[in-house]
RODO-2510 file (C-alpha; in nm, 4 decimals, decimal comma):
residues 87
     n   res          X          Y          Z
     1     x     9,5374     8,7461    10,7124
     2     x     9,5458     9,1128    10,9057
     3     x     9,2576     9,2148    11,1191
     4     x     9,2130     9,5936    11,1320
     5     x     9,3680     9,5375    11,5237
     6     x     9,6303     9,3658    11,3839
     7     x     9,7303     9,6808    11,1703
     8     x     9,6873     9,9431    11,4044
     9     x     9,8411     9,7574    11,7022
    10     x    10,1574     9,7551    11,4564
    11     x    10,1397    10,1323    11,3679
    12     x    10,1098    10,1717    11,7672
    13     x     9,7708    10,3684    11,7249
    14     x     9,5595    10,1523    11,9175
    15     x     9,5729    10,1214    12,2782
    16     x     9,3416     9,8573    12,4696
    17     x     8,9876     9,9846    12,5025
    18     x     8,6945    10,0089    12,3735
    19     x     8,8413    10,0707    12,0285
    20     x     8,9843     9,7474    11,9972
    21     x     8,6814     9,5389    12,0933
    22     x     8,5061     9,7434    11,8178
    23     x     8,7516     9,6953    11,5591
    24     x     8,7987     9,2863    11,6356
    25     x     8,5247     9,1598    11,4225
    26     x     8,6331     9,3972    11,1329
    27     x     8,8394     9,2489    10,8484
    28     x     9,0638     9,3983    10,6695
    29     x     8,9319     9,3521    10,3407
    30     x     8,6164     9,5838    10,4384
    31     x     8,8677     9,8649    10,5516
    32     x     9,0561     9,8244    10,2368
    33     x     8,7136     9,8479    10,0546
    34     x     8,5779    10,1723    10,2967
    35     x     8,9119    10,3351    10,2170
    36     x     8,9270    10,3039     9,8216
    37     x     8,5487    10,4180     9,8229
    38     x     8,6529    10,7391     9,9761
    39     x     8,9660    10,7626     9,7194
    40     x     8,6632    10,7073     9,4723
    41     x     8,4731    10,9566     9,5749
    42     x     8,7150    11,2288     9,6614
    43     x     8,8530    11,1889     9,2854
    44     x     8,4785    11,2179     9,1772
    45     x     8,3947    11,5337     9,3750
    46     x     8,7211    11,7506     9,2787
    47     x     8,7652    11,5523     8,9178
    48     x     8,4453    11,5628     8,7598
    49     x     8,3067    11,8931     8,9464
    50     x     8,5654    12,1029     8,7240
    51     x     8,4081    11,8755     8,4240
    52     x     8,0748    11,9489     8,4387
    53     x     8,1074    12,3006     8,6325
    54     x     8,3501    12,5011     8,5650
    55     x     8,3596    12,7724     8,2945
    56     x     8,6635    12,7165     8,1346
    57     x     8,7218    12,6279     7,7470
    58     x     8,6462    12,2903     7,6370
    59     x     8,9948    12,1918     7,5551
    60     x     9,1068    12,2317     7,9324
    61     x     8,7403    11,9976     8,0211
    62     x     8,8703    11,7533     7,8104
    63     x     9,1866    11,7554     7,9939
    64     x     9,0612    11,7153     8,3162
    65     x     8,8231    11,4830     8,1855
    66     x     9,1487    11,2668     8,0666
    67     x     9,3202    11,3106     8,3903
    68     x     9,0093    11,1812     8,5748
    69     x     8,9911    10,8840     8,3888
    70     x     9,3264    10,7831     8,4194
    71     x     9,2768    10,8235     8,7893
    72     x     9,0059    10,6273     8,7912
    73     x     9,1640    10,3302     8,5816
    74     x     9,4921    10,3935     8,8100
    75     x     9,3134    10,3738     9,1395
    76     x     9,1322    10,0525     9,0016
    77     x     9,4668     9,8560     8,9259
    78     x     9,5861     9,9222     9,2461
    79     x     9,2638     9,8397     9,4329
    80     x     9,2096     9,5190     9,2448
    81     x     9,5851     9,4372     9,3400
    82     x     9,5487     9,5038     9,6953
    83     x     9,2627     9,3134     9,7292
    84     x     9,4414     8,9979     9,6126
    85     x     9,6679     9,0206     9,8465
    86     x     9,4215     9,0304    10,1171
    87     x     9,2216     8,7453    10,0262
***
């Protein structure tokens, strides 16, 4: 199993420091989980603003609408998947 440490000492962004002692207790199944909630939330904020928002016809809502949710179900495959592999 890969720390967060682990990961970053192999991308060669993490030098010894404070960082590191901060980062040791940190598994990486919580930064996996901190990451897709911001993918979550960023696809949210600019995919369902334009839904509910904007003033465009309803066939192009329903489009975006479509494109959201397919996102959403796409994102969720691939999180679900990921997370196997880190348990």
């Amino acid at each position: 199993m890969y720390g967060a440490v682990t990961l970053l000492k192999n991308l060669r962004l993490l030098k010894k420091g404070f960082l590191i002692k901060f980062l040791e207790g940190i598994p990486m199944k919580w930064i996996i989980i901190v990451l897709f909630t911001i993918l979550y939330l960023l696809i949210t904020f600019f995919g369902l603003g334009p839904v509910f928002i904007a003033d465009g016809a309803m066939q192009e809502r329903v489009i975006t609408l479509a494109v959201v949710v397919f996102l959403y179900v796409l994102l969720t495959i691939v999180f679900r998947a990921v997370l196997k592999k880190f348990k």
